[in-house]
N, C-alpha and C positions, 0 to 999 in steps of 0.2 A: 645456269646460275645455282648455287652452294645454297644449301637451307639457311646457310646463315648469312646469306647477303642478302636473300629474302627476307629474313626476319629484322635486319639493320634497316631495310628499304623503308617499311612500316614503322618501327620505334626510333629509328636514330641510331650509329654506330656506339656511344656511353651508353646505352639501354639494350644493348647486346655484348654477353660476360662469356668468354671464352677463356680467360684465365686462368688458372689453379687457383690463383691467390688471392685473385678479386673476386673467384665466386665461391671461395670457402666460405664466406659466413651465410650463401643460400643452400650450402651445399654437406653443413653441419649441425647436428643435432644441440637445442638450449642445452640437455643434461649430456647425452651422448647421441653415438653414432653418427657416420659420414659417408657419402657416396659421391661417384661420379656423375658428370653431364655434360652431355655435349654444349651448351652454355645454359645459359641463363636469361631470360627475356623480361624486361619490367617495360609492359606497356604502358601508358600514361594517359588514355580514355580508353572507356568500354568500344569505340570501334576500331581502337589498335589492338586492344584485347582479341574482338570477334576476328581482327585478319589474320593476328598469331597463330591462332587455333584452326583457321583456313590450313596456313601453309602446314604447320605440323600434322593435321590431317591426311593432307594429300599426298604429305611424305611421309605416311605409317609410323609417326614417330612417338612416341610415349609422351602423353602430355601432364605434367605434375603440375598443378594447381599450390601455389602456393602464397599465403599471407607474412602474418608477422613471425612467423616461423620461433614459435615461442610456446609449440609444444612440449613434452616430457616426455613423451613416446616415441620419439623418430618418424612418427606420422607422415611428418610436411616436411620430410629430405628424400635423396634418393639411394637405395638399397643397391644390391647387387643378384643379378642371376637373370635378369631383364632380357631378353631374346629380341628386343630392337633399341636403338637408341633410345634417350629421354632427355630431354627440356625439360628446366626448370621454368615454370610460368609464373613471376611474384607479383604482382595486384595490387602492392602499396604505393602504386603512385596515382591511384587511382584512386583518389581522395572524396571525390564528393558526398555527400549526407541531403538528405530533403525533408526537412519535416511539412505533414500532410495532415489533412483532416483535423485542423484547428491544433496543430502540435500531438494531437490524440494518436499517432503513429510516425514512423520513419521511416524515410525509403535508404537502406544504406548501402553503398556500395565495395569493392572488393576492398579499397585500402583507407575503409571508414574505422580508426581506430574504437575502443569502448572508453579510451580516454576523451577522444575526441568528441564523440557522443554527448557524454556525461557531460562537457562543458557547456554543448549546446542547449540541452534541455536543459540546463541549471537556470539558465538566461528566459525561461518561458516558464519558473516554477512543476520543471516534469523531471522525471526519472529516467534512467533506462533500465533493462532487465538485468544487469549483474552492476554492482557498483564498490565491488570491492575486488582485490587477487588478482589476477591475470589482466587487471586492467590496467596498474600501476606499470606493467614494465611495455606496454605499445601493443597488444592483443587486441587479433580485430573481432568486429561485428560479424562480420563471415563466419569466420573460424571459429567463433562460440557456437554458430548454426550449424557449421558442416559437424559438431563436434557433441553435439547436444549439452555445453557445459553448463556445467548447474549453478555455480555462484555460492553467495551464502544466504540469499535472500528468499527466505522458506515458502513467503506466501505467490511465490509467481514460478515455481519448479526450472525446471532446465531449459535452454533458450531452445527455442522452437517456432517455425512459423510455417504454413502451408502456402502462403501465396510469394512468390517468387520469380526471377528471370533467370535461365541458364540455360546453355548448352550443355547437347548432348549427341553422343555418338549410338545410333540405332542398332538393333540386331543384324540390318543390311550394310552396316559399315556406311550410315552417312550421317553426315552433320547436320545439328538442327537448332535453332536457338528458338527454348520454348519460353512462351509471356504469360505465365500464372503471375501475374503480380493484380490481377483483378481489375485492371486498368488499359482502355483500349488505345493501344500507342499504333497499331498500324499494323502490316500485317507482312515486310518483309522483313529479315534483318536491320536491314541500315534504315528502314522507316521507323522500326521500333526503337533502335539506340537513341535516332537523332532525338524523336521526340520526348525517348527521357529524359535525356542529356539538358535537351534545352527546354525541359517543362512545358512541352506545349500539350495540357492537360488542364483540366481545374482541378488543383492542389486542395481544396479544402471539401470537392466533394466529390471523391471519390468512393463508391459504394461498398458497406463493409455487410455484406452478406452472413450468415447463419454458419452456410454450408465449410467453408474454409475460412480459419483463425488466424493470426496474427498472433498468438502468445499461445500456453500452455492449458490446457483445458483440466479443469476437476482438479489442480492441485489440491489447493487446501482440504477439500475431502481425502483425497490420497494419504495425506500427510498425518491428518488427525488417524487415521484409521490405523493405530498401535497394536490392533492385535492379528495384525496381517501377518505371517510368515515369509511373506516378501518384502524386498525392499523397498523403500519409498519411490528411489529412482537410481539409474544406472543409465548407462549410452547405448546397450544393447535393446534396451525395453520397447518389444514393438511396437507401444502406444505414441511413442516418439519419433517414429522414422517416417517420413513424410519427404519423398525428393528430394530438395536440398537437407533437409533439416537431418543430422545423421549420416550427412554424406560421405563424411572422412574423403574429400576432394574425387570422387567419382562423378562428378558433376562439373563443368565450369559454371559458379554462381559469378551472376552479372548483379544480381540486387536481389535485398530481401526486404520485404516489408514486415514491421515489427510494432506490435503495440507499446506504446509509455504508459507512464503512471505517475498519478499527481504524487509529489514532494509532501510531506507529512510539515503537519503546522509546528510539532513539538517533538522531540523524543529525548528518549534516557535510558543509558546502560547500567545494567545494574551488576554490578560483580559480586559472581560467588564464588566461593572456596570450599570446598569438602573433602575426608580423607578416605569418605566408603564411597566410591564408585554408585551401590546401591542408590543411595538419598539422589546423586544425581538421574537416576532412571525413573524413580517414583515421579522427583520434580519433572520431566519432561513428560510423562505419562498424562500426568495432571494436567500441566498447562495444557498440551496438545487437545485432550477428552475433554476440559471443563471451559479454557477460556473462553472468552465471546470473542475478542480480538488475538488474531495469530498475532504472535511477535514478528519481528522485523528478521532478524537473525538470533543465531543463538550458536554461538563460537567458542569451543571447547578448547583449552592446552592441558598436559600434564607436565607434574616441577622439574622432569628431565628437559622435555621441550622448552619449558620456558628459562631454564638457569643455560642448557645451550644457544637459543639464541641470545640470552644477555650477552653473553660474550662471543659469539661467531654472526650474530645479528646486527653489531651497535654499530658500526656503518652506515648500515642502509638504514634502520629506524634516524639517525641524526641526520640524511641527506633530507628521507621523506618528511621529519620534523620541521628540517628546517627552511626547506626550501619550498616545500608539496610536491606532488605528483608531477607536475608539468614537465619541466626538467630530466624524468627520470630515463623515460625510449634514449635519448641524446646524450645519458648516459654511461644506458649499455653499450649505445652503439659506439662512443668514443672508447670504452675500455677495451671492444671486439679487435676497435685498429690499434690500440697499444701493443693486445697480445699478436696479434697476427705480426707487426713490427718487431717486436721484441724475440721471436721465436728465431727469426735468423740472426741473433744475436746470443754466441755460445754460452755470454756470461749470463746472461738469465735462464734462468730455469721456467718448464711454464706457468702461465697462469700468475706469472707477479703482478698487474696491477691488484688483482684479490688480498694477495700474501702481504702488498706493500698497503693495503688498505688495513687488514685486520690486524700488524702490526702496530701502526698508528691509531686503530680505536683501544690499543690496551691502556694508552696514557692519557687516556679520554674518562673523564668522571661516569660512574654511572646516571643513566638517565631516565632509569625505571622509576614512577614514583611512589612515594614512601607509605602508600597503604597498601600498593599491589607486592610492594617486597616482604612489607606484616603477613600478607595474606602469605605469600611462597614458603617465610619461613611457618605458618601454625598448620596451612593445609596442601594436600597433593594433586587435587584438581581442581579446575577454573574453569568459570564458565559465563561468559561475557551476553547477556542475553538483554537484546537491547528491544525497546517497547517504544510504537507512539501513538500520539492523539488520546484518546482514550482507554487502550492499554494501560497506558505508564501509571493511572489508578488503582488498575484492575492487578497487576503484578506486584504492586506496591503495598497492597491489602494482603494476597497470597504470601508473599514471600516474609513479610511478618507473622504470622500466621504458624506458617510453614517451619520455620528456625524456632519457634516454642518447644516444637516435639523433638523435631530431625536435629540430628549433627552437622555441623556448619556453619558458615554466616552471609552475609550479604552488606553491600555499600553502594549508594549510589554515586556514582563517577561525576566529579566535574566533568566540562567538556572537554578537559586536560588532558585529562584522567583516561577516558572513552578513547581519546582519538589517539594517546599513545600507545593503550592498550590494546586495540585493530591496530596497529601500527607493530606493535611485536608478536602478535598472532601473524600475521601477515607476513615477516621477514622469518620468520620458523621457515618456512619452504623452502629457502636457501643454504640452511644451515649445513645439511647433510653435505651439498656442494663444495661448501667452504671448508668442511673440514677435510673433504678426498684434496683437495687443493692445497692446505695447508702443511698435510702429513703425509704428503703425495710421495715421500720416501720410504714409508712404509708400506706403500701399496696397498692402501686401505683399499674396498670395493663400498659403495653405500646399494641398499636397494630399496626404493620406495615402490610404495603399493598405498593405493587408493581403496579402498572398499569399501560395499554398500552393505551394511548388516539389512538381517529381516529385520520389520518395525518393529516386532514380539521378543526378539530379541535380549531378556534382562540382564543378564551380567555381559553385559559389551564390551566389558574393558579385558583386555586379552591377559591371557596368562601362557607363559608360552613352556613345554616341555622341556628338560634341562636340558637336552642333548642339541638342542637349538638354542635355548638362552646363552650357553656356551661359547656358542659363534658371535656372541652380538657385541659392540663393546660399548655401543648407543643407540638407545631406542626412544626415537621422537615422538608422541603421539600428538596428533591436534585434528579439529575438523570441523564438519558441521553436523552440531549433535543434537539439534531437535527432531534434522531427518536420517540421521544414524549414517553419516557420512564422513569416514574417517577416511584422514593420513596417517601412515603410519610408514615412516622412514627410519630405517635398520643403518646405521654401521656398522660394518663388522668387525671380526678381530683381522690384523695382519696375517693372510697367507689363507684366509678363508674364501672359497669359493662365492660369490652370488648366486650363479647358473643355480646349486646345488641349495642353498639354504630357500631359492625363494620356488623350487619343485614342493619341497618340504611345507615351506608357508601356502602355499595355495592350497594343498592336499587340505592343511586346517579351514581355511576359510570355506573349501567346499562340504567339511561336516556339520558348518556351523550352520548352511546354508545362504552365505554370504554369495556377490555379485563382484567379480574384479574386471580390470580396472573400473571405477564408478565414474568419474569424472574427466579422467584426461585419454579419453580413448583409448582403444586398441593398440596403433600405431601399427611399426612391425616389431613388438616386443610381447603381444598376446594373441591367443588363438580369437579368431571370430565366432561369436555365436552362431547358431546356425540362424538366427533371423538376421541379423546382421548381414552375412553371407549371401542373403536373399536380397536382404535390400542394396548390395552392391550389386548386385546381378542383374537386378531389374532396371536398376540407374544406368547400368554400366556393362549391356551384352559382348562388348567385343573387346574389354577388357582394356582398355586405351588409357584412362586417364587412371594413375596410382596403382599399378600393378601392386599385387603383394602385399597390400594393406590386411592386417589380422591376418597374416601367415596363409594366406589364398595363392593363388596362384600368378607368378609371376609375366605368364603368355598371352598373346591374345586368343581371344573367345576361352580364356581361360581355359587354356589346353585341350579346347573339345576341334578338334579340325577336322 
């Protein structure tokens, strides 16, 4: 019997992708890159999961762990130079979520969306840990863990947990599925799945020990602590790497358990605008050092970024306006099967449902409102830094205070106001896409880079030397700048290299003593740190699952035989 009638037996023949065409969109990168696979497997409970990874096991076959495949690194696809076969293994129908311990934590599973999350705690007055970015397009709970991604919400750091279920392939080349989830389910495989699966536990009192957390330890210390010369946080940072947590899919995660957080009673975004870069470092020095209450976030654009997405953004702010978030997975996923249909069709060029979308939002009125476009035209930066509970006093005192001496101003946002303006901070990240998309005859290249400045850091805002500003024809900047966590997406000119302009940009980021990628991993587009490197090694002795992640090695035992 063929691995793949094995692996049909277990999911079902439509739950095994052996087609070019049906498994391009597991098999291609959100921004770029694409690889081969011998199929594609979307099990649909965690004990069709554990038999997938049996049979791929037994037949030495490379097993890629994959979610909502909704990275920017090529991370969660498969590469090329693999010395055995590789399965795509994708997890999103594997839906369940459990909230446990009075709603005070979740247990989530491979295809628990951070959308999906989010609706369910809204329903209990809780949180989850990121609640804005990469939740809006179908990003899982998983994939923020294996990925340590940070969010914008300063007081709870990058997602992170130590108690967890997953498999793992040992230094002796055998399978094992281990149960850190801190919960005694039984003690072989199929005893531990079943009794997840069907709760047979007591959900609300399950013991949360000292020893291994559920969320991120010491942020707030971390973060206030500005006169660090390192970064606040990065993906690399060994305080972070914890078996799954950091795994970049060297792991199969069956579940992870995660702390919440109570819903705030009140909150308010307050917008600033300034033209010295400085006044915004003084102000983030201050709050960080002096407040009693951290801010909620605090989300930085500059007038290049934000006058591009007005116009390569107004799409998508008018879908998420008007529609919300719900709608939005259904409809990436419906425009993935336009372009994949439309691409055998000569008379379209690619990528038109984009070009037929941002076509159609030029005869669309603007939708910015009319203190945030006062603000664009008097100031150069922005910075949306939103407060609650008792905060929103405490910032509301400073920031008067504060605009007597300094240059600049401040308003407080309707909730209009607020929710459009995280609404066009938010569609910035697309921007650079849309325009390789729309001018895709000129053969633009775009190149984003994420970076974590040191906290001590004062003049943050880049300046870049002529003989690279040269190359650039767009430079978008936005982030999160309480914890000095910037985007910074490059266009460049026609006929410019990337490979070449972004050797050059890392060269600067490493004098500044800055940390790249920050937030959207490695993938296979950056070197691995050397602790990084480790904590794949240790996860991951025989090299089996995600060969090649951070430019490692592509063999098993990692070319040591």
């Amino acid at each position: 019997m063929s691995v793949v009638e094995e692996l049909t037996n277990i999911v079902g023949k439509h739950n095994v992708i052996t087609s070019k065409e049906r498994s391009r969109p597991f098999r291609e990168g959100y921004r770029s890159g694409k690889g081969d696979a011998l199929a594609v497997v979307r099990p649909g409970s965690l004990m069709e999961l554990w038999h997938v990874l049996e049979v791929l096991h037994a037949n030495n076959i490379i097993i890629l762990m994959q979610a909502a495949n909704t990275g920017l690194t090529e991370g969660s696809i498969p590469a090329s130079g693999y010395d055995r076969d590789i399965v795509v293994v994708n997890g999103m129908r594997i839906k369940g979520l459990q909230l446990i311990n009075h709603n005070r934590q979740v247990l989530a599973f491979p295809g628990t969306t951070l959308h999906h999350l989010e609706g369910e705690l809204d329903k209990v007055n809780r949180e989850p840990h990121s609640v804005i970015g990469s939740s809006d397009i179908g990003a899982s709970v998983v994939g923020g863990v294996n990925n340590n991604s940070g969010g914008a919400l300063i007081q709870r750091g990058p997602a992170y947990t130590e108690l967890s279920l997953y498999a793992q392939i040992d230094e002796n080349d055998e399978l094992h599925l281990v149960n850190h989830l801190g919960i005694d389910l039984g003690d072989t495989p199929e005893e531990i799945i079943t009794n997840l699966e069907a709760r047979n536990f007591d959900i609300h009192n399950i013991p949360q020990g000292k020893e291994h957390v559920a969320g991120n330890r010491n942020y707030e210390e971390r973060v206030r602590n500005v006169d660090s010369e390192k970064p606040t946080r990065y993906n690399a940072d060994p305080n972070n790497l914890y078996e799954v947590s950091g795994a970049a899919g060297k792991l199969a995660t069956f579940a992870v358990r995660l702390d919440t957080y109570p819903q705030a009673s009140e909150s308010q975004v307050f917008y600033i605008g300034v033209n010295n870069p400085d006044v915004l470092e003084r102000l983030r020095r201050h709050i960080l050092t002096e407040f009693k209450h951290l801010p909620v976030s605090g989300e930085y654009m500059h007038r290049e970024a934000y006058d591009l997405a007005k116009k390569y953004g107004k799409d998508s702010l008018i879908v998420i306006d008007t529609i919300g978030t719900n709608a939005l997975p259904y409809l990436f996923g419906m425009r993935a099967t336009a372009e994949r249909i439309l691409d055998h069709v000569p008379t379209f060029k690619p990528y038109f449902p984009d070009r037929m979308l941002q076509t159609m939002s030029n005869f669309v009125p603007n939708q910015l409102p009319k203190r945030l476009e006062e603000y664009r035209d008097r100031y150069e930066h922005y910075l949306q830094l939103k407060m609650d509970g008792a905060g929103i006093q405490e910032a509301r005192i400073f920031l008067d205070d504060f605009f007597k001496t300094e240059e600049g101003d401040y308003f407080e946002c309707t909730p209009k106001e607020a929710k459009v303006a995280a609404t066009h901070r938010y569609v910035t990240a697309s921007v650079a896409i849309r325009l390789e998309e729309v001018f895709q005859d000129d053969h633009i290249q775009i190149l984003p880079i994420d970076v974590a400045l040191p906290r001590n850091e004062f003049k943050w805002f880049e300046h870049l030397p002529a003989e690279i500003e040269d190359k650039i024809q767009y430079k978008l900047y936005y982030g999160h700048f309480l914890d000095h966590v910037m985007h910074q997406d490059y266009v460049l000119k026609p006929g410019v290299d990337a490979h070449e302009v972004k050797q050059e940009m890392l060269k600067i980021f490493d004098e500044r003593g800055a940390i790249y990628p920050a937030e959207h991993n490695v993938g296979h587009l950056y070197e691995a740190a050397p602790a990084l490197v480790e904590h794949y090694k240790k996860n991951d002795p025989t090299n089996s699952f995600n060969p090649g992640i951070g430019m490692t090695s592509m063999h098993k035992y990692w070319g040591n035989y």
